[in-house]
Each structure stands twice: as C-alpha cells, then as structure tokens.
C-alpha positions in Angstrom: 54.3 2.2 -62.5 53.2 2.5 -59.1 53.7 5.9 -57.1 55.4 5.6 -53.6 53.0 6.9 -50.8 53.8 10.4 -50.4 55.1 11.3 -46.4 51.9 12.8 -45.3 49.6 9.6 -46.7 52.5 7.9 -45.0 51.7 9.4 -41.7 48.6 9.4 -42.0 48.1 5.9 -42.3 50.6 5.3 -39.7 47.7 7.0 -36.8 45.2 5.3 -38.6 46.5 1.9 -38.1 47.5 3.2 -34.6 44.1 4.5 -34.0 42.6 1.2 -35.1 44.8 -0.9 -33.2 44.1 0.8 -29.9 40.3 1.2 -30.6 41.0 -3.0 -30.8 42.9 -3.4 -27.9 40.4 -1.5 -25.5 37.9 -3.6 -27.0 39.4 -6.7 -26.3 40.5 -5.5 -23.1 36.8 -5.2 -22.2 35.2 -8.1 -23.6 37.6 -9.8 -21.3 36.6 -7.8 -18.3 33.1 -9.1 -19.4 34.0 -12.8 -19.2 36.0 -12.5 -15.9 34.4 -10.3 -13.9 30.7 -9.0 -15.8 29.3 -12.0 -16.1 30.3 -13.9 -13.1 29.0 -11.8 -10.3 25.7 -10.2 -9.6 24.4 -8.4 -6.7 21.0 -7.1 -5.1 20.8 -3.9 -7.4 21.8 -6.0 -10.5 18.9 -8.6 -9.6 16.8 -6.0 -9.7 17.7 -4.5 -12.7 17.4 -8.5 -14.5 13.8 -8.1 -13.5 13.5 -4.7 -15.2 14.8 -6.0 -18.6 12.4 -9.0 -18.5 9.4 -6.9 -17.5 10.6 -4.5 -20.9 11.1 -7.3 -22.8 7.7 -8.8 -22.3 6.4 -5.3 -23.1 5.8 -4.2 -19.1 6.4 -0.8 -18.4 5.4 0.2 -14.8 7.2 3.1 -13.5 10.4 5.7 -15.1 13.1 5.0 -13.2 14.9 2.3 -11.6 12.3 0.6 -9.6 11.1 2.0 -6.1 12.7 5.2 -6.5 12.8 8.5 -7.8 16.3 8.8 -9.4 18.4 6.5 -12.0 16.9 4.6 -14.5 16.9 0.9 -16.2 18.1 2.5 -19.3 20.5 -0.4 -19.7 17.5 -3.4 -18.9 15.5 -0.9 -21.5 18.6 -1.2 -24.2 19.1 -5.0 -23.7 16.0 -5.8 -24.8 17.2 -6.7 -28.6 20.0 -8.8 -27.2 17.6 -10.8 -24.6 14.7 -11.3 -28.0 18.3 -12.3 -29.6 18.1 -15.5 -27.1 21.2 -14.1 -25.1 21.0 -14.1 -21.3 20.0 -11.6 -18.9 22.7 -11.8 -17.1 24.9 -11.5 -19.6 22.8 -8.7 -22.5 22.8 -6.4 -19.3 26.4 -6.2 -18.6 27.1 -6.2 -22.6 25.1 -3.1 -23.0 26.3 -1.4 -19.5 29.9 -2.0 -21.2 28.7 -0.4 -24.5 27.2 2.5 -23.2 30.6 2.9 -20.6 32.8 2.7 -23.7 30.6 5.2 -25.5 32.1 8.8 -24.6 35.5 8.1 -24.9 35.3 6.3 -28.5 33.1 9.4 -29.4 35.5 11.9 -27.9 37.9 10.3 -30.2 36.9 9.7 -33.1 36.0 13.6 -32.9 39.2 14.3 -32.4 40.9 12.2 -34.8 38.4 14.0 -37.1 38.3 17.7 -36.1 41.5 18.6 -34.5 44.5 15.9 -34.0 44.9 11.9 -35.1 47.6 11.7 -32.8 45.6 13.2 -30.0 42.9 10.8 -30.7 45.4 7.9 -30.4 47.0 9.2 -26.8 43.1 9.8 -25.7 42.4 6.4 -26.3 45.9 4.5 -24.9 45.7 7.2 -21.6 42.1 5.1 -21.1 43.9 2.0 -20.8 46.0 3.0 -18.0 42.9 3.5 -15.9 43.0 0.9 -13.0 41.0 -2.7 -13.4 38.5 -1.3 -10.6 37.7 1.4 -13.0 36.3 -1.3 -15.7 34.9 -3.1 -13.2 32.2 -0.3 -12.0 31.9 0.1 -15.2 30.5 -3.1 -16.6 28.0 -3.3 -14.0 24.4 -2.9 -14.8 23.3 -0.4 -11.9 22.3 3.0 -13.6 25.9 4.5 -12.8 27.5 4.7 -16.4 23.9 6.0 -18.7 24.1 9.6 -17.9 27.2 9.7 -18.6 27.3 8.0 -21.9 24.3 10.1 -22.9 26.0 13.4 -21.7 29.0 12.4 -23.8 26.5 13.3 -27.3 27.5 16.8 -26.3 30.4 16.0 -27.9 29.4 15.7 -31.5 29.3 19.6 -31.5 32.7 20.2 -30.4 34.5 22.9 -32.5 30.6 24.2 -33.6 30.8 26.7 -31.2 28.7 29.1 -33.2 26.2 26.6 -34.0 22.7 27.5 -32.6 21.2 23.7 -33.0 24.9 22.8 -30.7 23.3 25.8 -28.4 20.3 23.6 -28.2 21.4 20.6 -27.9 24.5 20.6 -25.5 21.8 22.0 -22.6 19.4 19.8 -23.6 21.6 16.3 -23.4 23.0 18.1 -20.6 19.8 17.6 -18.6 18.3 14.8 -19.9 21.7 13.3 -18.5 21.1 14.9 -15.6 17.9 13.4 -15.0 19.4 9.8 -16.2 21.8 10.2 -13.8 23.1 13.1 -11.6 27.0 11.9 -11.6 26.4 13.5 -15.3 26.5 16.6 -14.0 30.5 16.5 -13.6 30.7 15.7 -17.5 27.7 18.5 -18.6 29.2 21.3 -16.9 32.2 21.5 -18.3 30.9 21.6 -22.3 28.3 23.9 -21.7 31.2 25.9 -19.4 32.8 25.8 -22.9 30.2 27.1 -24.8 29.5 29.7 -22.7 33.1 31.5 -22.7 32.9 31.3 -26.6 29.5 32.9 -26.8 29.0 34.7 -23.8 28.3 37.7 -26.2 26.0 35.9 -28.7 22.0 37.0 -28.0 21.8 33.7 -29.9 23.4 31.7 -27.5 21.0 32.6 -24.6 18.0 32.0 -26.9 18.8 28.6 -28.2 20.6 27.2 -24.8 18.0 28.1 -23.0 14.7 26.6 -25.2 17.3 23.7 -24.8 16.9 24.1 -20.9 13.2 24.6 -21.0 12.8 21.2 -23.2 15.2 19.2 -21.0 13.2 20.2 -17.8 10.2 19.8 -19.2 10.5 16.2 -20.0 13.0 15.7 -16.5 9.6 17.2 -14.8 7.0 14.7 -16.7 9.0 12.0 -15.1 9.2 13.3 -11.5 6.2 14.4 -11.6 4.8 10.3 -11.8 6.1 9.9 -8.2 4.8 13.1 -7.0 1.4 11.6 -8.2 2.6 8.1 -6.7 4.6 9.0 -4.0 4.3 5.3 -3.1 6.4 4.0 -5.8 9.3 6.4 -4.2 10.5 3.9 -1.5 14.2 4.0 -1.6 14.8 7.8 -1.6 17.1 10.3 -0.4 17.8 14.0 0.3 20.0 16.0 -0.7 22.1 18.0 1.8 25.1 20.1 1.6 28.0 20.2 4.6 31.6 21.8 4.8 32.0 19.4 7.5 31.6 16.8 4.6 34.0 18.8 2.9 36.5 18.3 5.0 36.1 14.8 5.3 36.3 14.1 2.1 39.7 16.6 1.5 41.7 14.9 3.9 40.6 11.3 2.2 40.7 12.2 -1.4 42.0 8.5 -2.1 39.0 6.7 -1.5 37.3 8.6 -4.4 39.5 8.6 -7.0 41.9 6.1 -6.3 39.8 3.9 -8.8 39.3 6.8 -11.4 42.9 7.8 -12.0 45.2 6.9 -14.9 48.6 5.3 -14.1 48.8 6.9 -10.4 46.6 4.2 -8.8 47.4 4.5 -5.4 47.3 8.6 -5.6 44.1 9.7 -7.0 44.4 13.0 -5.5 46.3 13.6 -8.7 43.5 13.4 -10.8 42.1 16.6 -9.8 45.7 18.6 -9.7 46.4 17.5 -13.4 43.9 19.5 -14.3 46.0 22.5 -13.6 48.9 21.8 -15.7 46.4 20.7 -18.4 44.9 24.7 -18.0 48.2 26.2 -18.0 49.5 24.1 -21.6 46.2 25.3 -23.2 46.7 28.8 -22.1 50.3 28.9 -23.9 48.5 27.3 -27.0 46.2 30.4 -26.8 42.8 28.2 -26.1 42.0 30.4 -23.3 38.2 29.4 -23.2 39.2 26.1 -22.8 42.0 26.7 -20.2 39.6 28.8 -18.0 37.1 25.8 -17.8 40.3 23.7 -16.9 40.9 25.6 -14.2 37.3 26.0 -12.5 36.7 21.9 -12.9 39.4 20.6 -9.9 37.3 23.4 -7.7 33.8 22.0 -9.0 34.9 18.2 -8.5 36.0 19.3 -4.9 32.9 21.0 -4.2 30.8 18.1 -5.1 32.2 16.6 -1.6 30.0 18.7 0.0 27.1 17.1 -0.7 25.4 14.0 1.4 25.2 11.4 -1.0 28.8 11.2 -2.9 29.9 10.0 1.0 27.5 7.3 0.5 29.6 4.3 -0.5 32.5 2.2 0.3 36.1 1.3 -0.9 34.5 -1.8 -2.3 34.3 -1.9 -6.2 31.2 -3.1 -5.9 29.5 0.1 -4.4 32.3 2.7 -4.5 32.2 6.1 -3.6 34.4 6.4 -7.2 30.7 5.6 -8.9 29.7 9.4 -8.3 33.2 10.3 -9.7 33.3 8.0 -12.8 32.8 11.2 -15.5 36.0 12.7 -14.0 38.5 10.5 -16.5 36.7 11.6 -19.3 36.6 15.3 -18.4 40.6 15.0 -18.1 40.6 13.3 -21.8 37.9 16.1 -22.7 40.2 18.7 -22.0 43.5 16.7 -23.5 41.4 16.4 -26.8 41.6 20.7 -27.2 45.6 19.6 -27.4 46.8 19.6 -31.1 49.9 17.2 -30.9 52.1 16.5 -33.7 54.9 14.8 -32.5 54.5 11.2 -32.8 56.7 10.3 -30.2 54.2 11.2 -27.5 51.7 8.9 -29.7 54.5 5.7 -29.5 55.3 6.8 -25.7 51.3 6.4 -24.9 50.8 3.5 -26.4 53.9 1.6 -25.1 52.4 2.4 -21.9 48.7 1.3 -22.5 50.0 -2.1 -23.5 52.4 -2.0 -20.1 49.4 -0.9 -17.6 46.8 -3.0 -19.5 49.0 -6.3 -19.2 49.1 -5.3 -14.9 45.4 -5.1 -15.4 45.5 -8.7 -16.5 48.3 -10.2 -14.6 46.8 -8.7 -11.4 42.9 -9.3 -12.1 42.1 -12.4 -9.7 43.9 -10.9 -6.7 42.1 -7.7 -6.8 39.0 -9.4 -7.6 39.6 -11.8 -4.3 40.7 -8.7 -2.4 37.4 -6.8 -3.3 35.0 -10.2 -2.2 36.4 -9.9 0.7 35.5 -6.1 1.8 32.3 -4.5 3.2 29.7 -4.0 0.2 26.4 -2.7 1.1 25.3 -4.7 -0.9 24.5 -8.6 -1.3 27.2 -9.7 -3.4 27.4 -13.9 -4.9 28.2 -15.8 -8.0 25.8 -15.8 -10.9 26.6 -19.5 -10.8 25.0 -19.7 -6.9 21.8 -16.8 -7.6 20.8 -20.0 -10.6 21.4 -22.6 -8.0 19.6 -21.0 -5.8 16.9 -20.0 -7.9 16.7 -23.6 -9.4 16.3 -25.1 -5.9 13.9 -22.7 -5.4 11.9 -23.4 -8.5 12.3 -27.4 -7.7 10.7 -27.0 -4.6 7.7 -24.7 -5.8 6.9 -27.4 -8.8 6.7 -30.2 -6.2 4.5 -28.4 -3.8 2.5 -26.1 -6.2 3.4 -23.0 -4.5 1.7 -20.4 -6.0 3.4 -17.1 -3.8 6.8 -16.9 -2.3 7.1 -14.6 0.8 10.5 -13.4 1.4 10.2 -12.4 5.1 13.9 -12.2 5.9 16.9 -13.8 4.0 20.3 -12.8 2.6 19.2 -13.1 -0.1 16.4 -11.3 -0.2 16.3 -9.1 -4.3 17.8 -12.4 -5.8 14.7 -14.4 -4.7 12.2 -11.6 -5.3 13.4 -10.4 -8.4 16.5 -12.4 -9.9 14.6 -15.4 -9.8 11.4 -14.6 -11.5 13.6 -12.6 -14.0 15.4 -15.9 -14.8 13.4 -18.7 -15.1 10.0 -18.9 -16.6 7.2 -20.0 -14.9 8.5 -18.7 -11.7 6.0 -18.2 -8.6 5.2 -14.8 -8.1 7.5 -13.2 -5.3 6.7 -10.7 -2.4 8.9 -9.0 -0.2 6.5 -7.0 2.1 8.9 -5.1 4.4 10.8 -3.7 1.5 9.2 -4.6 -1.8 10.3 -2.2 -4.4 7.5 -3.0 -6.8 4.7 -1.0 -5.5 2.5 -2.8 -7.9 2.7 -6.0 -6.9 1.5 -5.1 -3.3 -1.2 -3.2 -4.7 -2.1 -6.9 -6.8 -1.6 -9.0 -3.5 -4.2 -6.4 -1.4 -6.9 -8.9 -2.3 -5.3 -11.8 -4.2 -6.0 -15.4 -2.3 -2.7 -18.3 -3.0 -4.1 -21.7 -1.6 -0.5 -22.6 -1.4 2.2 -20.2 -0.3 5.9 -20.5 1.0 7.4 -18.1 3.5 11.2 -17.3 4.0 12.6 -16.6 7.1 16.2 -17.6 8.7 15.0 -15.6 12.0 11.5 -16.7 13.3 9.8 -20.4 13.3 6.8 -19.8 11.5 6.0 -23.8 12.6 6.0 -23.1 16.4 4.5 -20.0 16.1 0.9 -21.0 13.8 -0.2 -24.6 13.6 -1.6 -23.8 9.8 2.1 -23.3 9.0 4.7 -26.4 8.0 7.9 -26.2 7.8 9.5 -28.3 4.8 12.0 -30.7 5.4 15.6 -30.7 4.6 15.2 -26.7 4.3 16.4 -23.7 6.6 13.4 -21.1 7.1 11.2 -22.3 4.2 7.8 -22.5 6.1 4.8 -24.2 3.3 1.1 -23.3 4.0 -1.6 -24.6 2.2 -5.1 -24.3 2.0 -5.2 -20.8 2.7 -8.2 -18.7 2.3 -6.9 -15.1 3.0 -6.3 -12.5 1.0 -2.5 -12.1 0.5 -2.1 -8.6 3.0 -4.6 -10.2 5.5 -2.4 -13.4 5.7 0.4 -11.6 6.6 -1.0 -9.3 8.7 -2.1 -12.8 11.0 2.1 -13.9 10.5 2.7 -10.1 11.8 5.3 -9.4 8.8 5.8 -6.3 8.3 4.0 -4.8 5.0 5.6 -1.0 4.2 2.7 1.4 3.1 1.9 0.8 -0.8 -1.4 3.2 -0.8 
C-alpha cells in the first residue's frame, strides 16, 4: 500500500517545483531577450569583439585584453569559441555566452542557498531577479566585457557558510582579483564577500595567511598581463586614467537615477532605492543575530556612493546601449547576496514573489518594442545599427572587392568605421584585409602594413575627394567615398603618408 507523502517531503517538493519553475521562467525570459534584442543589434564595441572570437577560433592570440587597450577582456569571444566550431554565428555564440555568463551569479547564489540555508529564500532570490527592468537584460546580453568579472567574482560564492575554511580564505581573494583584473565593476561584488570573511575571521592568524597568498597569486597573474602593455605600450591605444573628485560626487548624488534607474527591482523609475534598501536589509539581519553580515550591509550603500567619485563611472549615457548602469550592474546581485543570509519559512512571501515575477516579467514583454524604439533613438557613444544592415553592408562591400580584386580596404573616415574594419572580416571569409590608420586598434596589423605593397587598394572617406585630390586615385561609380587605386607600388604606410591620412604611432 502506498504511503501518503509526509508534510515536510510535501513541502519540500512544493519549493522544488517552485525553484524549478522559476529557474525556467528566467530562462525563457532570456532566451527571448536573445532573439528580440541580442541578436538583432550590434554596435562598434560588439564588432570588435566578433573579430576577437574569430581571431581565437582560428587559434590567433595577439594581445590579453580587449583589443587596443589595457583593461577588459574578450573573455566572452574566448568562451564562444566551441559554439562558433559548433557552426553557430558569431553574432549570435557571442551574445549566447555573454547571457550565460550574466545569468551565472544569480543561479549560483541560488542554488547555494536553496542548498545551504533556505529553499524558499532561493525561490524569492530568483523571482526578485525578474522584477529587474528590460534595460537591465539588455546590458546584459551584450558582448562588451561588462558582465565577465562579475560572473567570475560570483565563484566566491561556492564558499558561503565555509567561513573557517582556509582553501575559501584563498580562494575568495584570489577570484576577487582575477575579477578585478577581468573587469573593475567586479570590485562592487568582491568587496562585500571578502568584507564577510573578514568580520568572521578577523581573529583567525589563518585567515591573514591564506587570504593573503590568495592576494599575492591574484596579482601576480593581474601583473603578468599588464605588464605586456608596459612592454607594448603601443597596443594601449584606447586608455584612460583614473581620477577621483567630490565634485563628481556631488554630481552624481543629486542624479542617482541615471545610474540605477536600470539596475533596480520593481522601483524602475527610482533607483535611488536600490542603495537605501540596503539599510533595512542590515537592520532585519541584525534582529536575526547575523551581525557580520548586517555590518557589511550597512558599509555597501556608503561604498556604492563612494564609487561616484571616481572619473570613469561618469563616463556613459542614459542610453542602454552604453549606460552609466554598466559600472553598477554587480549592485542587484549584492542586494540578493545579502537577502540570501535571510532564512525564510513562510511560504507566503515565496507565493507573493513569484506572483510578482510573472506580473513584472509580462511588463517586460508587453513593453519591449517601445523601450527598445525609445533607446534607438538616444545619444549612444557608440555606432549603433541592425545586424541585418552591418551583413548588408559587409556583403556590398565584399561584392565590390571580388569585382575589383581589392587586396586592402582603407577606412579613412566613415560611420561605420569598426564594422568595416573588424565586423566584416570577422564575418565573411575571404574578406580583404582592413586598416583603419587614424584609430586602428590592432597594433599588429600596422606593424604588418609598415612594408606590405597592395597593387589594388580601396579607400573610404565620406569627407575628402581622394579623385580631385591625386590623379592615381578613382573613384568607383555608383558609390559614396569609395576611392579604387590600382597599380600601386608603395609600401602600405608610405601610401598613405602621400594621401596625408593620418597613421597613429604603432612603434
């Protein structure tokens, strides 16, 4: 005769289906972000980063980090590699694995709390995710460096509740800056667990010992890398420094929106309120007697603010497409980091979350094309377009090359500038080398063109009439600024030395 299920297996399978069927939902809910929004647009950065995933997949490693600079990486063009040898696209393996890796830290975070501390927890973690706004999932399935430090800091996690572990010592400040050196918006995530671990340990001699060989490995390797540009401080080209301001401070106090607005659960329009609920978050763990964890509560609204004193956090727009809510995008997940330390019992709260996930997730979907629309239209940065019109481009591009055995394509100055020079050769094989000489992010390649000879070359330039200018110089017909010369006998920096562009220093 068959038992009945005894009230805790009950309940237990009750948050597991739960657990389950949220774990489904966000899935869904971003594989649908994916086919509206990840796989239709591109933009410069993302071009560039195409490039980077061929150039891995065809076994081509030529510098650390994303290329031309001394910070981010191509982690993600790195990690798409199976997917692309798989015979999916570029343009979409990339946004597949940014996804992935942006989904990472909070299915980890739950699934150690479902396992370590509460099931119902776990479940409210995962439905208070889905209240995020669209924008939020939009940043986030974009492959542009802005989601891998933070999916790699979120490992730290695995060694929650282990405080007296000294391999969680080591580890926790290694990942910590190892996702530092991935990305610095890590930091926001990082400082918080190893905030943790220090309050528990403070008085372990262990602690300092293994935390700290942690350190010494993490900057060692963090070092190797920076220490290539150092070496080749040519291959830096799109830098920046560093600078700290309580004038930017103040700035960014009075206009707290603009960075969290996108970051915040349910309170879209106020994400100032993503850095007070901290507080009451501090205050519930203190009653529950988790003072280490409330203390570290409390500091994190005061170290998010202070973050707004430095330079390059101001660096953005209200766009989605290069937000200033990209240095901000670990905040979310430090609010569900500190939510997790909650044991909840009462499955109401479990029912209540999820009834609202499915509410704020179906405004997500109704409301999609309009905010989409409404971001096209704003100020990027950045070139923005259609994947749909880069391959149309490209193709055209491509067309004309085969028909008049173009060898080297010259981007001189075009608005589309990183989709010819690296989209293109990234998407279609066979491609004609590309150069951008002004601002060519490939230091290599300039280094290959000092003394390379083309017989047949085609510059691009919507502002100067390479025809009127040098009689050796065509322009082809039916075309706006694509300028053909053949026959040429100089060496590729020589040539365009004699058209005066511009080459940036490369040596």
């Amino acid at each position: 005769m068959n038992q009945e299920m005894s009230p805790n297996k009950q309940d237990s399978k009750i948050e597991l289906l739960s657990f389950i069927a949220v774990s489904l939902l966000v899935l869904s809910y971003r594989i649908w972000i994916l086919q509206i929004f990840g796989f239709v647009y591109t933009d410069s950065d993302q071009s560039i980063m195409w490039l980077g995933a061929k150039n891995y997949a065809n076994g081509l490693f030529h510098e650390p980090r994303f290329y031309g600079q001394a910070y981010n990486t191509m982690l993600e063009a790195f990690l798409s590699v199976p997917l692309i040898k798989l015979g999916i696209p570029i343009f979409k393996s990339l946004p597949i694995i940014t996804t992935i890796l942006a989904l990472l830290p909070i299915f980890i975070l739950s699934i150690v709390t479902y396992l370590r501390n509460s099931k119902i927890t776990s479940v409210i973690i995962l439905s208070i995710f889905l209240t995020l706004p669209i924008e939020y999932s939009f940043i986030t399935s974009m492959p542009r460096g802005f989601v891998t430090g933070i999916a790699f800091s979120s490992f730290s996690f695995l060694f929650l509740y282990k405080y007296d572990s000294k391999y969680a010592f080591f580890f926790v400040f290694f990942i910590a800056v190892l996702a530092y050196s991935i990305n610095a918006n890590s930091i926001i995530l990082s400082i918080p667990i190893c905030c943790i671990f220090f309050f528990k340990n403070y008085l372990n001699k262990y602690y300092y010992i293994y935390s700290i060989l942690g350190l010494i490995l993490g900057f060692s390797i963090h070092y190797i890398i920076d220490t290539f540009y150092i070496i080749h401080p040519y291959y830096n080209l799109h830098s920046y420094q560093t600078k700290f301001s309580f004038d930017l401070l103040k700035i960014g106090v009075s206009h707290l929106d603009i960075y969290f607005n996108y970051i915040v659960p349910i309170f879209w329009k106020n994400g100032w309120l993503i850095i007070v609920s901290f507080i009451p978050l501090a205050i519930t763990l203190y009653k529950k007697n988790k003072y280490e964890i409330s203390i570290v509560s409390f500091i994190i609204p005061f170290m998010i603010l202070g973050t707004l004193l430095i330079t390059k956090v101001h660096d953005g727009s209200d766009s989605v497409f290069f937000s200033y809510a990209r240095m901000y995008l670990a905040v979310p997940i430090v609010l569900l980091l500190m939510l997790s330390f909650l044991t909840i019992n009462n499955r109401k709260w479990m029912y209540f979350t999820l009834i609202v996930s499915v509410i704020f997730t179906s405004i997500n979907l109704t409301t999609s094309k309009q905010v989409i629309d409404f971001n096209l239209k704003k100020n990027h940065v950045i070139t923005i377009l259609k994947n749909e019109l880069a391959f149309k481009e490209c193709s055209k591009l491509f067309t004309i090359s085969k028909k008049e055995n173009i060898e080297l394509i010259v981007i001189s100055n075009h608005w589309l500038y990183d989709v010819y020079n690296y989209g293109c050769p990234a998407c279609i094989e066979q491609f004609p080398n590309t150069l951008r000489p002004s601002y060519e992010r490939r230091t290599w390649r300039l280094i290959e063109e000092e003394n390379r000879i083309y017989s047949t070359i085609l510059v691009i330039d919507l502002n100067r009439k390479f025809d009127n200018e040098f009689n050796f110089v065509t322009k082809l017909n039916d075309t706006q600024g694509y300028y053909l010369i053949k026959n040429n006998q100089l060496s590729t920096i020589l040539l365009l030395n004699k058209l005066s562009i511009d080459v940036r220093k490369f040596k």
